[in-house]
N, CA, C and O of each residue as an XYZ file, in Angstrom:
476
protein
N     -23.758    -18.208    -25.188
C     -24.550    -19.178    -25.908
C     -25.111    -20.163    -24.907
O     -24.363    -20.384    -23.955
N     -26.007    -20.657    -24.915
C     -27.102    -21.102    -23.871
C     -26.036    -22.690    -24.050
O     -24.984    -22.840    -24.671
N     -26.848    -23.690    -23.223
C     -26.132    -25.137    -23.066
C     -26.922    -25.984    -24.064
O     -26.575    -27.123    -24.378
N     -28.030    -25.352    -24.556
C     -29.236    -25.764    -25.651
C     -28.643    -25.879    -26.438
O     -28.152    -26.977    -26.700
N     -28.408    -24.734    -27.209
C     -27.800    -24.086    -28.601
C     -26.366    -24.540    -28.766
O     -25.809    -24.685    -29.855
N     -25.746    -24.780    -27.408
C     -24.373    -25.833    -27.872
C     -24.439    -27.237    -27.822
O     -23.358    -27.775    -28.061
N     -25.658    -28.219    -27.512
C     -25.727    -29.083    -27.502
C     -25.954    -29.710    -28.853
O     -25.702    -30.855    -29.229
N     -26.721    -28.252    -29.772
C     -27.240    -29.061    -31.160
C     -26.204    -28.523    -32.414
O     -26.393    -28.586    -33.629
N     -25.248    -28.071    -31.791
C     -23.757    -27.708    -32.841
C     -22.943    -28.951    -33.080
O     -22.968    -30.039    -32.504
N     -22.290    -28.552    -33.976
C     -21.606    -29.829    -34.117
C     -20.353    -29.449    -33.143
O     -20.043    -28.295    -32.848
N     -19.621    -30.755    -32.653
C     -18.248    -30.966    -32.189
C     -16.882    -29.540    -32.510
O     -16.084    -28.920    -31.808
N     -17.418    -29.584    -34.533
C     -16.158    -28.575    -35.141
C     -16.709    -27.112    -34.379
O     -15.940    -26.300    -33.864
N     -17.932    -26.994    -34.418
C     -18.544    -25.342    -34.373
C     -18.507    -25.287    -32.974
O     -17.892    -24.308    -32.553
N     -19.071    -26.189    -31.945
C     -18.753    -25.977    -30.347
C     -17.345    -25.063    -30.468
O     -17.209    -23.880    -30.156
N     -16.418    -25.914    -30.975
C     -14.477    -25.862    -30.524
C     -14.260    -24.442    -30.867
O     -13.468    -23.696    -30.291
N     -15.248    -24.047    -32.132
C     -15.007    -22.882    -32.371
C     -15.165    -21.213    -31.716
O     -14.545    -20.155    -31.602
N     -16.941    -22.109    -31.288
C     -16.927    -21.181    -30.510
C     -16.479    -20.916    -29.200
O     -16.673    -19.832    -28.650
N     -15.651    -22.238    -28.470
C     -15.233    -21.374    -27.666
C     -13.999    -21.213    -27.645
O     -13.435    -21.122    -26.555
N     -13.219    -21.132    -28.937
C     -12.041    -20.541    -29.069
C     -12.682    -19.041    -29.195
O     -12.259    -18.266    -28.337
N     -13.588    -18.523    -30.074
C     -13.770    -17.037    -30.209
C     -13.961    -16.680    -28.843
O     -13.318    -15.674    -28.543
N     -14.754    -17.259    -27.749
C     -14.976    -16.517    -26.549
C     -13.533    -16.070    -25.814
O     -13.247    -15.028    -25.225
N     -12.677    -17.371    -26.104
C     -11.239    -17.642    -25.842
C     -10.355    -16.188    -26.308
O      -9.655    -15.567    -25.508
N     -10.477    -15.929    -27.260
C     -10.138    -14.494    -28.188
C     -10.710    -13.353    -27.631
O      -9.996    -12.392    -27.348
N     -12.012    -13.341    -27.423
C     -12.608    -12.395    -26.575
C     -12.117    -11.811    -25.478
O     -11.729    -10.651    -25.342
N     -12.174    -12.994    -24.430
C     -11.978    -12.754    -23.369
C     -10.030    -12.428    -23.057
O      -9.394    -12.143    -22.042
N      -9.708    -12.618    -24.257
C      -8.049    -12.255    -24.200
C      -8.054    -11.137    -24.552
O      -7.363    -10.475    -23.778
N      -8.575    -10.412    -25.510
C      -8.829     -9.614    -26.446
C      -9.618     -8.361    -25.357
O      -9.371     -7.173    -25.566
N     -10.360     -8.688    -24.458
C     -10.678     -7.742    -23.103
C      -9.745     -7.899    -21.900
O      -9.685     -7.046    -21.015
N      -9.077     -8.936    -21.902
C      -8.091     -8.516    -20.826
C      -7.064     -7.679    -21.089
O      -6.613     -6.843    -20.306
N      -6.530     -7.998    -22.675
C      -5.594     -6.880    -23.074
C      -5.838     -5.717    -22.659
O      -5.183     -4.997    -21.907
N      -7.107     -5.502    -23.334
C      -7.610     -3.901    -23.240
C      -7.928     -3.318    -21.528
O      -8.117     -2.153    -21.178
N      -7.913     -4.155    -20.947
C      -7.781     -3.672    -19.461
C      -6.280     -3.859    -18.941
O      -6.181     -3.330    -17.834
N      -5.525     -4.221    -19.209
C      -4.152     -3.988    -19.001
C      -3.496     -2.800    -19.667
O      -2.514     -2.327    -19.096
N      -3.928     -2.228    -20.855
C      -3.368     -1.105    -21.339
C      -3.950      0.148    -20.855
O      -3.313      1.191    -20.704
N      -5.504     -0.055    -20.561
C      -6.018      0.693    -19.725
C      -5.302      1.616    -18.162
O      -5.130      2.764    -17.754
N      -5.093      0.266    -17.764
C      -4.329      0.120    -16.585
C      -3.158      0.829    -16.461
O      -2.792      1.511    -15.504
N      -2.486      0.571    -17.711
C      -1.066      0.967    -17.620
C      -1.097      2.739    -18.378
O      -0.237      3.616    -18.284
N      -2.323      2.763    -19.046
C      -2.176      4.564    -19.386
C      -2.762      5.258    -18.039
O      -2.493      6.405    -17.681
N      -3.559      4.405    -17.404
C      -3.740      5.177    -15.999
C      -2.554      5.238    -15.056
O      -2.213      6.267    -14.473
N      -2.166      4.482    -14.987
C      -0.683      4.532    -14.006
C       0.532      5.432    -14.779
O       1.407      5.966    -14.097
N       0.512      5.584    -16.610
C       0.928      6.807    -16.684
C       0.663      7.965    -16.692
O       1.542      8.814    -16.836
N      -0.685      8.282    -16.528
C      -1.266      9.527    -15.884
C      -1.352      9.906    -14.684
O      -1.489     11.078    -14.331
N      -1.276      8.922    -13.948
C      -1.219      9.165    -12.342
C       0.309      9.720    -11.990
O       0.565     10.651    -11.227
N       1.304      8.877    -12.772
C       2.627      9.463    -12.747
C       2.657     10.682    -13.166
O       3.113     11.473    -12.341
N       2.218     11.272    -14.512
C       2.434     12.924    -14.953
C       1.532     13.399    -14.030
O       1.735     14.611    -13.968
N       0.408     13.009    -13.079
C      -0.057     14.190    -12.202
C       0.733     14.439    -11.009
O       0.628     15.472    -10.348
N       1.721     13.251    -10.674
C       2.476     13.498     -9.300
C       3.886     14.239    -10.179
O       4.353     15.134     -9.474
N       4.352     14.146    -10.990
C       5.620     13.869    -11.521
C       6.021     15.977    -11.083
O       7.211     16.161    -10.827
N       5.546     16.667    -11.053
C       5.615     18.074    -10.668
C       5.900     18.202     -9.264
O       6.761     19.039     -8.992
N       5.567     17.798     -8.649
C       5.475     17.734     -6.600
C       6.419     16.330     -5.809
O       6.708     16.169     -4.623
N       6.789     15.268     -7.300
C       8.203     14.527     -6.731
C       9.250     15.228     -5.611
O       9.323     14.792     -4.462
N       9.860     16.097     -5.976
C      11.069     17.095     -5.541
C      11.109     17.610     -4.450
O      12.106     18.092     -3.912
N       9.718     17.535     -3.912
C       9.152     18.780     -2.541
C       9.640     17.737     -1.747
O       9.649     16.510     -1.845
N      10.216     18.905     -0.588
C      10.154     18.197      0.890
C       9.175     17.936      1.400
O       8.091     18.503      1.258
N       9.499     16.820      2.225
C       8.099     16.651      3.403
C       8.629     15.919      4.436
O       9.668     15.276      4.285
N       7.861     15.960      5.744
C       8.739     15.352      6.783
C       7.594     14.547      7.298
O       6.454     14.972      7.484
N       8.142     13.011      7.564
C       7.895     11.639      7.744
C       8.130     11.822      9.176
O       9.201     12.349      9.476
N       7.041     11.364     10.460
C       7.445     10.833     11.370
C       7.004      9.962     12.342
O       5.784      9.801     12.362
N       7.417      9.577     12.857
C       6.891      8.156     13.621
C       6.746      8.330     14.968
O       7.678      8.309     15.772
N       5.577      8.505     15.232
C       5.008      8.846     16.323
C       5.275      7.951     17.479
O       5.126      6.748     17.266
N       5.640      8.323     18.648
C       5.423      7.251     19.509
C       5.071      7.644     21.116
O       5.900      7.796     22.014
N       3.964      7.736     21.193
C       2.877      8.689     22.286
C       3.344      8.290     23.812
O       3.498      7.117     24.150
N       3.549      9.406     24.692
C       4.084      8.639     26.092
C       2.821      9.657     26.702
O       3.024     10.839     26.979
N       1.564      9.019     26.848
C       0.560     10.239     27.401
C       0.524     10.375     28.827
O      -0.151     11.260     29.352
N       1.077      9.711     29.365
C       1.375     10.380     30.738
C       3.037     11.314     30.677
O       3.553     11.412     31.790
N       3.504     11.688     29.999
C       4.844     12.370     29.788
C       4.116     13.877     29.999
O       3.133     14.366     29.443
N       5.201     14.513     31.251
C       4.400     15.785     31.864
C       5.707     16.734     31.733
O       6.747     16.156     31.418
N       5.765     18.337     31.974
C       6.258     19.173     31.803
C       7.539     19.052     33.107
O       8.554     19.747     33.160
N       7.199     18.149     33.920
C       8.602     18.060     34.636
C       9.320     16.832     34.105
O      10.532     16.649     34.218
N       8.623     16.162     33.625
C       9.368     14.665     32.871
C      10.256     15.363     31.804
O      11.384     14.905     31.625
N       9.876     16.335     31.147
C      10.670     17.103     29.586
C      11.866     17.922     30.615
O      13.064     17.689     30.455
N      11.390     18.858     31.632
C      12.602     19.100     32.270
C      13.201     18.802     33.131
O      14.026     19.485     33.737
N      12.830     17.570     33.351
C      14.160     16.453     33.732
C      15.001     15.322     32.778
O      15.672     14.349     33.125
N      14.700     15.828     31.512
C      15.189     15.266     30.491
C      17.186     15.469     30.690
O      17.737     16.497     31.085
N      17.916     14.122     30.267
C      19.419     14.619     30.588
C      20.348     14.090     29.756
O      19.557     13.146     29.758
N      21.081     13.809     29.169
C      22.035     12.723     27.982
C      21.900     11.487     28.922
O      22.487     11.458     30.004
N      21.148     10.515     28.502
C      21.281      9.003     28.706
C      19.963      9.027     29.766
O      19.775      8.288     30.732
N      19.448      9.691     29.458
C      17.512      9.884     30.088
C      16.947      8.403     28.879
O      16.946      8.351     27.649
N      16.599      7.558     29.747
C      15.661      6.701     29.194
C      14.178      6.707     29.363
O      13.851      6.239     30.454
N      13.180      7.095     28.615
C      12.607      7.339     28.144
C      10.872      5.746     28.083
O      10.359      5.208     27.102
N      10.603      5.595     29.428
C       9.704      4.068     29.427
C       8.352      4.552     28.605
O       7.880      5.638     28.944
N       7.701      3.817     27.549
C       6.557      4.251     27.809
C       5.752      2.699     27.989
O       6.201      1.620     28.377
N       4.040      3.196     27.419
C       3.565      1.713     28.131
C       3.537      0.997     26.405
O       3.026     -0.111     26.246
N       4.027      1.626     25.426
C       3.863      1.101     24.622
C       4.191     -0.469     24.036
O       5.396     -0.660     23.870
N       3.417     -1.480     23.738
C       3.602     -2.328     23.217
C       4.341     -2.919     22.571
O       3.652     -2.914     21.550
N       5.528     -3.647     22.192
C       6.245     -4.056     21.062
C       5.684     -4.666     19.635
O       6.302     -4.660     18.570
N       4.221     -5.250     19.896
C       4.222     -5.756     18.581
C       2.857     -4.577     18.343
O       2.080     -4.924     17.454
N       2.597     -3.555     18.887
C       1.760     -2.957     18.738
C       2.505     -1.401     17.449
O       3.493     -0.666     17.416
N       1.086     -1.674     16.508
C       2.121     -0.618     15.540
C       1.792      0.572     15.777
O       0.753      1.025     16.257
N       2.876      1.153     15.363
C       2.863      2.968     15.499
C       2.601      3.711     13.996
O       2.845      3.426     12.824
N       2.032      4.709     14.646
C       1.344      5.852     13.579
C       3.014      6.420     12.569
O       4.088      6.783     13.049
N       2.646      6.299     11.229
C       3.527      7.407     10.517
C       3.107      8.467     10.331
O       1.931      8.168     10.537
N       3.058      9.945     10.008
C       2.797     10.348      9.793
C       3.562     11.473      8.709
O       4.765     11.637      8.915
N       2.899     12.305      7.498
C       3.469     12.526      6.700
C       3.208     14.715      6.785
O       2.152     15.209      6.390
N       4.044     15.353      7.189
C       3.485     16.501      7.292
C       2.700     16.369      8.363
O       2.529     17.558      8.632
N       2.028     15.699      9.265
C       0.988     15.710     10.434
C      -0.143     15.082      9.789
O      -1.286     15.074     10.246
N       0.217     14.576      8.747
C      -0.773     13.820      8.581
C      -0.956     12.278      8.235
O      -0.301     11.735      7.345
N      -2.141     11.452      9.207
C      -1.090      9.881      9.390
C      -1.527      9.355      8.168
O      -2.699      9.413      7.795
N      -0.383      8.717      7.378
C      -0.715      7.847      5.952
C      -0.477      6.274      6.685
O      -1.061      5.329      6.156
N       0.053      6.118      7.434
C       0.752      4.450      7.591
C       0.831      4.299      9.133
O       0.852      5.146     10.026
N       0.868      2.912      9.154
C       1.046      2.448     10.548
C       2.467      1.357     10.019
O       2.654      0.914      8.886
N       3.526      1.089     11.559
C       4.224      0.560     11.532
C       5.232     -0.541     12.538
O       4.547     -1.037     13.432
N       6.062     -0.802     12.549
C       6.349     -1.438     13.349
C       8.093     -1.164     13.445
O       8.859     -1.390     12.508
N       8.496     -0.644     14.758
C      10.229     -0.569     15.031
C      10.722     -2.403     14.717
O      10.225     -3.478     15.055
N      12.045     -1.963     13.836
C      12.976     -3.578     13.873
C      14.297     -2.604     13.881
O      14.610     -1.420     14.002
N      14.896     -3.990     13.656
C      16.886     -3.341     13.824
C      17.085     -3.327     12.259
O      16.216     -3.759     11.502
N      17.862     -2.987     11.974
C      18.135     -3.076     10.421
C      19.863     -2.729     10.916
O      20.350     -1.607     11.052
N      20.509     -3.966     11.107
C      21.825     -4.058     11.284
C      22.336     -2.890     12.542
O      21.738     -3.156     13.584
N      22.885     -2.187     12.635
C      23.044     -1.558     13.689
C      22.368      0.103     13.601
O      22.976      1.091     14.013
N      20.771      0.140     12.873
C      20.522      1.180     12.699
C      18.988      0.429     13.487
O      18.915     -0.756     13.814
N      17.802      1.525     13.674
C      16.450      1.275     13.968
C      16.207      1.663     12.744
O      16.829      2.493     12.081
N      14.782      0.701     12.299
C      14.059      1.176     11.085
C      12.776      0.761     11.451
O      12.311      0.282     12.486
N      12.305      1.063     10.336
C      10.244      1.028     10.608
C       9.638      0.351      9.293
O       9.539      0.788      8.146
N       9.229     -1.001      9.925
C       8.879     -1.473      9.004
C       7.137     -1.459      8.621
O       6.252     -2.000      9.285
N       6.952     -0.547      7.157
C       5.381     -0.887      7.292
C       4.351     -1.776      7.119
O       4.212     -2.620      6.233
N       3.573     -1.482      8.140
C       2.705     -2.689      8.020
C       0.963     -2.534      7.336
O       0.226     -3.337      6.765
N       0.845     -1.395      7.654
C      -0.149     -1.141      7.093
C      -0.522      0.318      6.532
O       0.025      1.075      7.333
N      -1.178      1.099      5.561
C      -1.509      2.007      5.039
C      -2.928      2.447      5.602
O      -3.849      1.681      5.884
N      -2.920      4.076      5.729
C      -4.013      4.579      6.518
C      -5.207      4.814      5.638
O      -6.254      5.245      6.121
């Protein structure tokens, strides 16, 4: 409704109308929240078959100068330098294929990978 057409309403009919817009606009957010939520249960019944499958997660961490005598001079308690960065994140990858980037922390006396970003 224009600023015209509410200027020459009365006080009662303004309030009214913008309680109906008020209704409206609740009345379309609903309907995009249920929307929302039958899509997210359809997205679930299209994965809900392929839950169960294996797949292997791994976290890449590239030493590109690492050469065929570096692997066979590999020995128990071979440490392993590369030039990699600490706050620089590393590739996940899912099957060989990268979904996420991440970052090594401690998680009590284990290493874990915390993500930071999605590919």
């Amino acid at each position: 409704m224009s600023a015209a057409a509410q200027a020459t309403m009365s006080p009662a009919d303004a309030q009214k109308s913008r309680e109906a817009a008020a209704r409206a606009n609740e009345k379309e957010k609903k309907e995009k929240e249920d929307a929302d939520q039958i899509s997210s249960q359809q997205e679930e019944a299209r994965w809900r078959p392929v839950l169960g499958l294996p797949c292997q997660l791994t976290v890449d961490l590239p030493l590109p100068s690492f050469t065929v005598a570096d692997f066979l001079g590999l020995r128990p308690g071979s440490v392993l330098g590369t030039n990699w960065r600490l706050a620089h994140d590393i590739p996940l990858r899912i099957n060989g294929t990268l979904i996420a980037w991440g970052e090594f922390e401690g998680a009590g006396s284990r290493m874990a990978v915390r993500l930071t970003e999605l590919a």
